[in-house]
C-alpha positions, 0 to 999 in steps of 0.5 A: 200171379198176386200173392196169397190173402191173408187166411189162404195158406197154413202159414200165415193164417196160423201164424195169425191165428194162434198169436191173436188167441194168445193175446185174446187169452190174456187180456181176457185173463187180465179182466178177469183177475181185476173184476175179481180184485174189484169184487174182494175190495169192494166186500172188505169194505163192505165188511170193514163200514159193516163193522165200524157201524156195529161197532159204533152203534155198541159205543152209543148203547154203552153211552145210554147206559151210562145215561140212565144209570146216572143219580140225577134228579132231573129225569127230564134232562136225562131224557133229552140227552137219550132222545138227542143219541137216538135222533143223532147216531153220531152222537159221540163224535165232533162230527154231529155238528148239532153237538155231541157228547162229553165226560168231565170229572169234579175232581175232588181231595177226599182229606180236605173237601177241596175241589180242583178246578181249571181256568179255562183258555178259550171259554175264560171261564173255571170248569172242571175236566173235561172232553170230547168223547170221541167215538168211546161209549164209556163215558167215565173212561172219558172223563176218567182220561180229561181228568189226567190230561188236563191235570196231569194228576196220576193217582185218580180213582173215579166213582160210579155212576155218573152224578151231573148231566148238563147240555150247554151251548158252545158258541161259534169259534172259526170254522166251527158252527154253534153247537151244545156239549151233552155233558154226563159228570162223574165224581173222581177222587185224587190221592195227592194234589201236585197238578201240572195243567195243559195249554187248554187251561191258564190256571188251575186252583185248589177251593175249598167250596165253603170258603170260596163263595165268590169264585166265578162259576156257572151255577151248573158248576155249582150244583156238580160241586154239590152233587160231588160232595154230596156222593163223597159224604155217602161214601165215607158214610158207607165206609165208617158202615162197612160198605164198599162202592165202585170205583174204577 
């Protein structure tokens, strides 16, 4: 006689029977666990881009403040540099390859007027402090921060608002394509003049503005060197009345 089919008999069909519906309830558990794993990542990091985007549109809201707090007289130039946020979210960050904003720092001695300035190694040419903002909205921070770095002055105080706006073109240098620097300056004053520069820098020298005619600087230097000193005479002026200003 031939043997039982598979299904006739208890044995075997239960056998059968209950270790397919084992197998069948596992794996059916183990998608379930990783659709719903799946589900949590994707939401965390819906929930973390969410916060980064929120977090970076505040810095670039921060950063117009900035802008518009600053006392310039070219309105014209402060309204380029706003329209350039607003066209470009990324504004603060190297990645908006059509430029970005910076903060820099005339760093100034109070006792004798003398301005520090920096020689700087890529460009060759005498700036003054500064940098990428790098995602920080607060761009006195920023400059603030250079300022330290590119000095290594300790005792700075920096002065509120902002006293220079300036965009300049930097040119194209190894995989890096053209772009401007949109520049927003604050005055900072240093209580002692040991600088110890960087290797962004090949000399730093103290000048007194009104015996160094001749140094080599952009005429865009020259108006923040003016504008600084400028903010440091109300300040002092302020002083001898009984006033005080903001300094961070």
């Amino acid at each position: 006689m031939p043997g039982p089919r598979w299904g006739q008999g208890k044995g075997p069909s239960f056998v059968i029977f209950g270790l397919r519906s084992e197998r069948s309830s596992t794996c059916l558990a183990g998608r379930t666990r990783h659709r719903y794993g799946a589900r949590m990542q994707e939401s965390q990091l819906e929930t973390a881009q969410l916060e980064t985007a929120q977090l970076e549109t505040a810095q670039l809201e921060t950063a117009r403040l900035e802008l518009r707090a600053a006392r310039v007289d070219d309105d014209q130039l402060r309204s380029e540099m706003l329209a350039f946020c607003h066209r470009h979210p990324n504004a603060l960050w190297r990645t908006c390859l059509a430029g970005h904003l910076t903060g820099s720092a005339l760093v100034v001695d109070p006792a004798t007027r003398r301005v520090l300035l920096l020689h700087h190694a890529k460009l060759g040419r005498w700036l003054q402090p500064g940098g990428h903002a790098d995602g920080e909205g607060d761009l006195g921070s920023v400059a603030l921060r250079e300022a330290q770095e590119e000095t290594g002055l300790t005792h700075l105080r920096l002065v509120r608002p902002a006293i220079d706006l300036d965009i300049h073109e930097i040119p194209e240098r190894d995989v890096e394509p053209a772009h401007v620097h949109l520049d927003v300056r604050y005055l900072v004053l240093a209580d002692a003049t040991e600088h110890r520069i960087n290797e962004e820098s090949t000399e730093a020298r103290w000048i007194d503005p009104d015996l160094d005619a001749d140094l080599p600087a952009s005429q865009d230097l020259r108006r923040l060197v003016r504008a600084g000193l400028g903010r440091l005479d109300e300040l002092n002026r302020r002083r001898s009345g009984g006033r005080t200003t903001t300094c961070d």
